[in-house]
N, C-alpha and C positions, 0 to 999 in steps of 0.2 A: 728397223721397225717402222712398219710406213701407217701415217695417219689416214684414218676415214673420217667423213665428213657426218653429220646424223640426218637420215632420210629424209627429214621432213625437209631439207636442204634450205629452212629458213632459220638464221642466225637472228635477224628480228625477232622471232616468235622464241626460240629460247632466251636470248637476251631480256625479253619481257617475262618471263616464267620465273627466272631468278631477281630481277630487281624489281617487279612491278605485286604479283599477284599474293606473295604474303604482306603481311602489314607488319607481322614482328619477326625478327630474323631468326629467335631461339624458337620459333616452330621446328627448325631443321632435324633437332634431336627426334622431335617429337613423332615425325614423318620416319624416319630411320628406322626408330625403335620398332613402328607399328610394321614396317618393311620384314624385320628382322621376327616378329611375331607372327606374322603372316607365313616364315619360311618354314616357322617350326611348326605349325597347323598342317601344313601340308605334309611335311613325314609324319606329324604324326594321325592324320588320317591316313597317307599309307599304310601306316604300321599295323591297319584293323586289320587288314587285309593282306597284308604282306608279312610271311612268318618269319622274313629273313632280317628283318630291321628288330634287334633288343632290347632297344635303347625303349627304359620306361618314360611314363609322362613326368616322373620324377630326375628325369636326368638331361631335359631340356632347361638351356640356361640364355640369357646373352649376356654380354659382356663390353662394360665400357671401360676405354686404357687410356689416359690422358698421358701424355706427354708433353710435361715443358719447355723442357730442352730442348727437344726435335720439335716445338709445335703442334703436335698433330694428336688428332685424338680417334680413338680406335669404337668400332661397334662393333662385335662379333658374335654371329649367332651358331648354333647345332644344329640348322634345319635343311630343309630338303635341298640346298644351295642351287647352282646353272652351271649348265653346258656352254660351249662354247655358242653353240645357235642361239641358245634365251639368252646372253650377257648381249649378242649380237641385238636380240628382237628386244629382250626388257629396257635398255639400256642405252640402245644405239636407235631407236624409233622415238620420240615425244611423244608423252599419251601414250605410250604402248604401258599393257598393265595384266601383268600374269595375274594378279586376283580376282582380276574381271573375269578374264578368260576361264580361270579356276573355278567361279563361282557360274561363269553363263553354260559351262561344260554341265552342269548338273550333280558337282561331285556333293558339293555342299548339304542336296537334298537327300542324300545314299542313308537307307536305312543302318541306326547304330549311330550317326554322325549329327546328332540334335545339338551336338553343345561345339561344335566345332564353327567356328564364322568370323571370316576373311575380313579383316579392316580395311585394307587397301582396294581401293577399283579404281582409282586413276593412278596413270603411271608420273605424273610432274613431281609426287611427292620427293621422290630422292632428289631430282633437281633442286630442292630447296639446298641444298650440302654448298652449292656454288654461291650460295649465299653468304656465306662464312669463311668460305674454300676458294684457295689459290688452285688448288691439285686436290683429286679425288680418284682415289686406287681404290678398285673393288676385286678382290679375290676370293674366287668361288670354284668349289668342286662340289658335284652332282652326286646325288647320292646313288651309290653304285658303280659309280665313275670312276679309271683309274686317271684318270690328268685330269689337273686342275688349271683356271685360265684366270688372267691377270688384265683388267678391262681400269683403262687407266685415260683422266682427261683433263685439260682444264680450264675446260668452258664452251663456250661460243667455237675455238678452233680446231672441233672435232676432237675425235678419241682414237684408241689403239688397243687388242686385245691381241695377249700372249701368252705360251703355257708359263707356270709358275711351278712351283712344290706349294705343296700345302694339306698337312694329313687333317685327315676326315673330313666328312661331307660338312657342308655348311657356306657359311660366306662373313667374310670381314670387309666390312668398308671403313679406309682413312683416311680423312681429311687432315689436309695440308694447310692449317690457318692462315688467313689472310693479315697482311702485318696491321697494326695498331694502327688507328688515325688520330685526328682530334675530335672527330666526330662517334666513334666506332673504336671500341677495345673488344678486340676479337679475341684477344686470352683470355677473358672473364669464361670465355668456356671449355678451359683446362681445368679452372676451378675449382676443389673438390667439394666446396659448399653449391655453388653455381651448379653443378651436373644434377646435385643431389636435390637440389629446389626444383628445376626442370623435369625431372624424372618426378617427381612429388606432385609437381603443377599436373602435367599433362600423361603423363605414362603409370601412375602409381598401380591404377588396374588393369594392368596387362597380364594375362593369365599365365605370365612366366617370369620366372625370376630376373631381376635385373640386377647384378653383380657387379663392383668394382672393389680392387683394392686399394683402401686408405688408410691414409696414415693418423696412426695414434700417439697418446704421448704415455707413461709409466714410470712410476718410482723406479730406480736403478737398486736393483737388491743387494740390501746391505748397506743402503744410503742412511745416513741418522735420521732423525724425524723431524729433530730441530734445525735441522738443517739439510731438508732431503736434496737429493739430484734428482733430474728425470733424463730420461729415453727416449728417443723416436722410434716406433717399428710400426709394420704396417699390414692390415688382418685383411682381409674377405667379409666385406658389407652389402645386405642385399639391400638393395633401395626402396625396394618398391612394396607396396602392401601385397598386390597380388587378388585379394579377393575384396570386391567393394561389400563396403555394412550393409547395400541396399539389396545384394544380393545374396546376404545372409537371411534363413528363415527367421520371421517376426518372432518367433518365441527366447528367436535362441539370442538375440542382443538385450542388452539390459538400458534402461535410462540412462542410467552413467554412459554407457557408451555412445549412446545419441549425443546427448549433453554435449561430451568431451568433443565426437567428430563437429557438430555445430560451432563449437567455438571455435575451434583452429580454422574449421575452412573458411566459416564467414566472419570472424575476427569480432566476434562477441563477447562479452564477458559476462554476460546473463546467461542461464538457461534458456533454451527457447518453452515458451510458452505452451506448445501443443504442438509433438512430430506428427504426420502424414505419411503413412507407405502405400504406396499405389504400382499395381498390376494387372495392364492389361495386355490381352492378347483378341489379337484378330484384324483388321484393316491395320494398324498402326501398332503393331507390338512396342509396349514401354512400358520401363519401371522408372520409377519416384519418388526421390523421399525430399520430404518438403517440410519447412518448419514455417511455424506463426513466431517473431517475436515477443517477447515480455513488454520491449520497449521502442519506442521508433529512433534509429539513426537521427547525428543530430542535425543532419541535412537533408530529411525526406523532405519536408516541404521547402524545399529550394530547385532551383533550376538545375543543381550541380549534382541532384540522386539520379542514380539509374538502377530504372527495374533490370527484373533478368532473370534466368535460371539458369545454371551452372547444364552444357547441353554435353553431354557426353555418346559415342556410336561406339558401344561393346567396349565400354570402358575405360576410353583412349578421351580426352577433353580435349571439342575441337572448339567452343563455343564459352568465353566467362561470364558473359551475359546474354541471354538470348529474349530479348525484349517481346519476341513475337508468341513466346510460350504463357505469356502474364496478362490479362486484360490491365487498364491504370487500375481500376479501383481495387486488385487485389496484388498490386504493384508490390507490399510489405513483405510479401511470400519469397523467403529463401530456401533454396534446397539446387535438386538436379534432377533431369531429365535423362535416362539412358535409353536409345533405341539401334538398332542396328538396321531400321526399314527407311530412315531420313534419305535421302535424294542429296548428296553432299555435291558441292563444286568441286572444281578440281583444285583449288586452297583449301577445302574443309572447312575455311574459315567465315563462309555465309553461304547461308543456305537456297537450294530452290525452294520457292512458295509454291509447295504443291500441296494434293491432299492429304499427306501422311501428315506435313506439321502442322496444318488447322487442327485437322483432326486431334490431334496430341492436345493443341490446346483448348478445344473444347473440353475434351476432358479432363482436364485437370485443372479449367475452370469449377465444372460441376461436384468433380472430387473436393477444392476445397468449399465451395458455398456448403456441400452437403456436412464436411466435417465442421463446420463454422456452427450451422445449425444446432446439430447434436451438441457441440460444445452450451451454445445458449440454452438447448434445453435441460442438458446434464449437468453440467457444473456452471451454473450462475455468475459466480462469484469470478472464478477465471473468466468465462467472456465480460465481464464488466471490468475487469484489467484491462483485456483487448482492446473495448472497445473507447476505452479512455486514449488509448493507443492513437487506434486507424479509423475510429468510428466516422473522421472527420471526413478522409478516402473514399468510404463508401457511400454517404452521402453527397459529395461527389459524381462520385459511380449514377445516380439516382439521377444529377441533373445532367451528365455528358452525353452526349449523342442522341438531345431529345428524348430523353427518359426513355432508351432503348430497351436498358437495361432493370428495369425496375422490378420486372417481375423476381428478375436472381437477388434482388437486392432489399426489396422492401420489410422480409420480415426478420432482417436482421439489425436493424434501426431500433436505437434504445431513445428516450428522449425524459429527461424529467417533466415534471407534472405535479400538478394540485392533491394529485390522490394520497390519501393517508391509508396504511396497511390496518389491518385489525390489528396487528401487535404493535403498533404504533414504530416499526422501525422503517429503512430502508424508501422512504417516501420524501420527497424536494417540500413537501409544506413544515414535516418536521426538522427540513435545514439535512436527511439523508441524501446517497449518491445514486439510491437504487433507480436504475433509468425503468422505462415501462417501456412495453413493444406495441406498434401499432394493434395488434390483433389482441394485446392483453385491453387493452383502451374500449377498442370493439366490445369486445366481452362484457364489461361493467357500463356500458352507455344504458343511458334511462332509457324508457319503454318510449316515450315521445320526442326523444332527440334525436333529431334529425344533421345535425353535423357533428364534424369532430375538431373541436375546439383547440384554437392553439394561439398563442401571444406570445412576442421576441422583442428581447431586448440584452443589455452585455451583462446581467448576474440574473439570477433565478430572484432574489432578494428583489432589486429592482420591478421584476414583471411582477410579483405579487402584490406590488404597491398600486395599479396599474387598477384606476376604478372600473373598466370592463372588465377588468378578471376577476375583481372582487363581486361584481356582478354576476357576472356566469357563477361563478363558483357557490356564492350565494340560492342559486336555483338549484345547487346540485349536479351543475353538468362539471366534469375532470375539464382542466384545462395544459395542453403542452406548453409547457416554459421552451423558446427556443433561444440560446444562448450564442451560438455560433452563425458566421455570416452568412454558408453557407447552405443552412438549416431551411426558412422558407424560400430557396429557391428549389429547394430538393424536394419539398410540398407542391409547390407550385406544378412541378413536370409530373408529378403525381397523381393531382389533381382528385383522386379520391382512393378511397382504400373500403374493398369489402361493399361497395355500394354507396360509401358515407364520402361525401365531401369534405375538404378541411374549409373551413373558417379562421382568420384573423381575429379576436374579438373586437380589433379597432377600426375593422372593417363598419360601412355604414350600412354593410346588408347587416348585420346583427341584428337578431330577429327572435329573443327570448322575453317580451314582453305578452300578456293574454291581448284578447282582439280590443276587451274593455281600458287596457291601459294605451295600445295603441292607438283607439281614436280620442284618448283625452290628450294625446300627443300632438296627433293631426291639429285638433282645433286651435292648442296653444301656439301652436306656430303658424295655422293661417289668420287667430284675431293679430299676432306683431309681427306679418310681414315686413312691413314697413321698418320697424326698429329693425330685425335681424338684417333687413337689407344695410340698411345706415351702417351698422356692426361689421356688415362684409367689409364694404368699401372704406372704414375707416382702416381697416388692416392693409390697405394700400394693393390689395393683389393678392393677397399668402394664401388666404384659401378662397376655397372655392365657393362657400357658403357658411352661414350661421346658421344654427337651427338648435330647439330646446330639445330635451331629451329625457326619459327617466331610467335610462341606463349606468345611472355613475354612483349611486348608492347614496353616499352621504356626502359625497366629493363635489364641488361647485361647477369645476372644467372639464375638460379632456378634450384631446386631436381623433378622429377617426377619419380612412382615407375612401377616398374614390377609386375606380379605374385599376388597371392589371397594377399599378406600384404602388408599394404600402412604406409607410414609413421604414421600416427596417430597411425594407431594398434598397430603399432611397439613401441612404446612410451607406450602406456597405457598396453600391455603386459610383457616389461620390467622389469615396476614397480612394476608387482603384488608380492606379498609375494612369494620368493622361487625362484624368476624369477633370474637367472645366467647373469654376466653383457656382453653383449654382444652377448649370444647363439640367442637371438632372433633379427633378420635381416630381414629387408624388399630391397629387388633387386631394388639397386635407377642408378639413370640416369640423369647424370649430365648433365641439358640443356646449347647450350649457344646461345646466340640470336645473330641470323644470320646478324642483321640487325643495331647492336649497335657498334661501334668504336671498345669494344678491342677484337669482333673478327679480325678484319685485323691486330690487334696487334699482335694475336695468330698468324695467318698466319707468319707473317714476324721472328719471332722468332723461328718456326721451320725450322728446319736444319744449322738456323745459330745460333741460342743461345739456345740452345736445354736444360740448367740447368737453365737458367731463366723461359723458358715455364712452366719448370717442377715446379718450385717457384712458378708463376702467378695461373699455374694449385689447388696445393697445397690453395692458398688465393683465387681462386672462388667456390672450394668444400667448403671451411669453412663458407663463406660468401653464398651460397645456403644453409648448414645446416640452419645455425641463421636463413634467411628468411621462411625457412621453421617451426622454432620454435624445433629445435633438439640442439642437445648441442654437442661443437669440443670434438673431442676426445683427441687433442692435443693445446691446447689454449696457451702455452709459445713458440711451434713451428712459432704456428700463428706470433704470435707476434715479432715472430725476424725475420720473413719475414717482417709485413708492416714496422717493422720499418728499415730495411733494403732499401726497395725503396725509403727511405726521406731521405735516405744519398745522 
């Protein structure tokens, strides 16, 4: 028996096929299986057409046979098997790929043949076997064929094909396992648990049955009870589901069954919150079933989560995460993606970026925003679970990519606020969780308000202590509590909603005084330029200016800021990793209320006690930080001031 060499005559280029282009070596089953699937497709599209084959769609099987003792583990299928010239052309060519050929033939498109569709189009998948495999004997007979041929190799130094015996059409391929290392336990895939996860992970929906027999254990009859024996024997177990949930009609699965699949595959023990089944057809045929969490992983917001959607081609799983099917901000989203139109490599195991998988994931971006939606406006109460969740993500979503995204994103933002409900529930003034949506905000604005009010700080508690919000609020205008860091910068890339600009209220454009209040304002602060200047500069630099105000209610102080960074930013940019203690300054402006006792105090103290001013000065900057929720830069100074005035 003399050996041939494989045409492509380059021993590098398969050398690199088997050690380089998959990344996990138990793909190998995975390739096999869909080999072996691919063979029974094709008799059984013969069979529409060919009265002489009997064999039903019920009596297509394949078959896996582990052996310990020999090593080697067996695939064997009942499908249209190869001739001596296909073992020659599939098998003894690289890239050569009878499903291509099968599929560019036009058999595929044959009127009656809608559900029949070939996994394989490149031919390196079987090459994964040498992955595993010392030796790889493939024996096949052609359906119709009286001899059968024996294509046998192992590796790089070419192959040898021979007749064999072998009843009935089909093909068995067996690998010869590679011995143990210390790196590599290549028995693990004799395994009877091992096969059966494998087949689970990546082949579960292969539209034929996958058989092995395994061994069980059994009372030995007539064993006592208090003291039973047991049996070894060994039955016929199919492995594989065979038909995926997703492609069961939506009527006919129950919750439960969602539930239960959701758990096991994505290893939850919650319910998911809201399933997704999505079907389309046309440029990018795909189905998807996708789930919302109850709860976020306890690593999403770490560096160590990955998005992804579980990417499956006609059922086979080539993909456990497929990042490019997910925008980030809808990153929580578990499910899977099945299409049989993706553009696959010749690993299967990454994809070309073409337009079938943007395409795919446009869509099932718009799928979920749209179910998100409906969710917010049908059941309440569940999206305010969610968005207790992910709400943070999508906010987020709002500032990445220069508010690209905003328009899919803006009106599913909750936000607590000042507003009190008529039945007095579900509202952040009465200490409720009920968030409000930008467009419910809109809706209830007074007939003369011209922005859309919002103040941040770290509890809702806090901002309402906050004498511009007790101001605004005071007028009547809703104000947004914004609690989280990332909250006005997600305003910010917003910059308006519905027409209406957002406002700070400790911004110094705040602007809810009549024209008559604002020029008693003017005046007061141009007859004591002079003192408020004195005021600036005794704060040594902090702000930017002193100025009186009648925006603080009954309150003496308060900080409002200048320029695109407002206190809050200022604070949550500080913090971040790398961030320099001080380089980041927000231009603040120290108010003081025009209308509160120790302005006439200030008055009288300038020019006649001009180091007490500067003292007082000193305790109402400190005392605006704190109320603003900022921290003294000097708190021992503070403090031999107050306790200086109780002498």
């Amino acid at each position: 028996m003399s050996k041939k060499q494989f045409k492509t005559e380059s021993k590098k280029l398969l050398d690199m096929m088997i050690n380089s282009i998959y990344t996990h070596k138990e793909i190998f089953l995975r390739e096999l299986i869909s080999n072996a699937s691919d063979a029974i497709d094709k008799l059984y599209f013969r069979s529409l057409t060919d009265g002489g084959i009997t064999l039903s769609r019920g009596d297509y099987e394949i078959r896996l046979t582990p052996d310990a003792e020999n090593r080697t583990l067996e695939i064997r299928d009942n499908g249209i098997g190869m001739t001596r010239e296909e073992l020659e052309t599939n098998l003894g060519t690289i890239a050569k790929s009878g499903s291509f050929d099968f599929k560019k033939d036009g058999a595929n498109a044959s009127e009656g043949n809608a559900d029949i569709d070939i996994i394989g189009q490149f031919g390196v998948g079987f090459y994964s076997a040498f992955m595993v495999s010392d030796l790889v004997t493939v024996e096949s007979r052609a359906w119709g064929a009286e001899e059968a041929y024996c294509w046998k190799s192992s590796g790089t130094d070419g192959y040898s094909i021979e007749k064999c015996d072998k009843d009935g059409c089909g093909t068995t391929v067996t690998l010869h396992l590679k011995p143990d290392t210390d790196d590599d336990r290549y028995g693990e895939f004799l395994d009877e648990w091992r096969i059966k996860e494998l087949v689970k992970k990546y082949s579960d929906y292969i539209r034929y049955p996958i058989k092995m027999e395994v061994t069980k254990s059994r009372k030995k009859e007539g064993s006592p009870d208090d003291k039973p024996e047991y049996e070894s024997y060994t039955e016929d177990e199919t492995l594989s589901t065979m038909i995926p949930i997703w492609k069961r009609p939506q009527d006919g699965v129950t919750d439960e069954e969602y539930a239960d699949f959701y758990r096991n595959k994505f290893f939850d023990y919650e319910e998911p919150l809201k399933v997704i089944r999505q079907k389309t057809e046309g440029l990018s045929s795909f189905e998807a079933l996708l789930f919302i969490p109850a709860r976020a992983p306890f690593d999403y917001y770490s560096r160590e989560f990955e998005k992804g959607l579980q990417l499956y081609s006609s059922g086979v799983l080539i993909m456990e995460k497929c990042k490019e099917l997910l925008p980030d901000y809808f990153s929580f989203v578990r499910g899977l993606v099945d299409s049989s139109d993706l553009s696959l490599n010749i690993s299967r195991e990454m994809l070309q970026h073409d337009r079938q998988l943007k395409s795919i994931a446009r869509s099932v971006e718009k799928k979920i925003a749209s179910e998100l939606s409906k969710m917010l406006e049908n059941d309440r109460e569940k999206y305010e679970k969610f968005f207790k969740a992910f709400g943070r993500q999508l906010k987020y979503g709002i500032y990445m990519d220069y508010g690209a995204h905003k328009d899919v994103l803006q009106d599913l933002l909750l936000f607590r606020s000042s507003y009190e409900a008529p039945d007095g529930s579900g509202n952040a003034a009465a200490g409720g969780d009920r968030g409000v949506t930008l467009k419910e905000y809109v809706s209830r604005m007074k007939e003369d308000q011209k922005k859309i009010y919002y103040a941040s700080g770290e509890t809702v508690d806090q901002i309402k202590l906050l004498p511009q919000v007790e101001s605004v609020a005071a007028k009547g205008y809703e104000v947004l509590f914004l609690t989280e860091d990332v909250d006005e910068f997600s305003l910010q890339m917003l910059r308006e909603y519905d027409g209406k600009e957002f406002l700070n209220v400790q911004r110094e454009e705040l602007d809810i005084a009549t024209e008559e209040e604002k020029e008693s304002v003017r005046q007061e602060n141009e007859s004591n330029a002079d003192m408020l200047g004195f005021m600036k500069e005794s704060t040594g630099g902090a702000v930017k200016s002193v100025r009186f105000t009648n925006n603080l209610q009954n309150h003496p102080v308060s900080l409002s800021s200048e320029g695109a960074l407002s206190m809050g930013m200022e604070k949550t940019l500080s913090q971040m990793p790398g961030a320099e203690s001080g380089a980041i300054r927000a231009e603040l402006v120290l108010e003081i209320n025009m209308n509160h006792p120790i302005a006439n105090r200030l008055k009288e103290l300038y020019g006649t006690d001009n180091d007490k001013l500067a003292e007082y000065t000193k305790i109402l900057y400190a005392q605006a930080r704190l109320i603003s929720g900022l921290t003294i830069d000097n708190p021992s100074e503070i403090g031999d001031l107050v306790a200086g005035l109780m002498l």
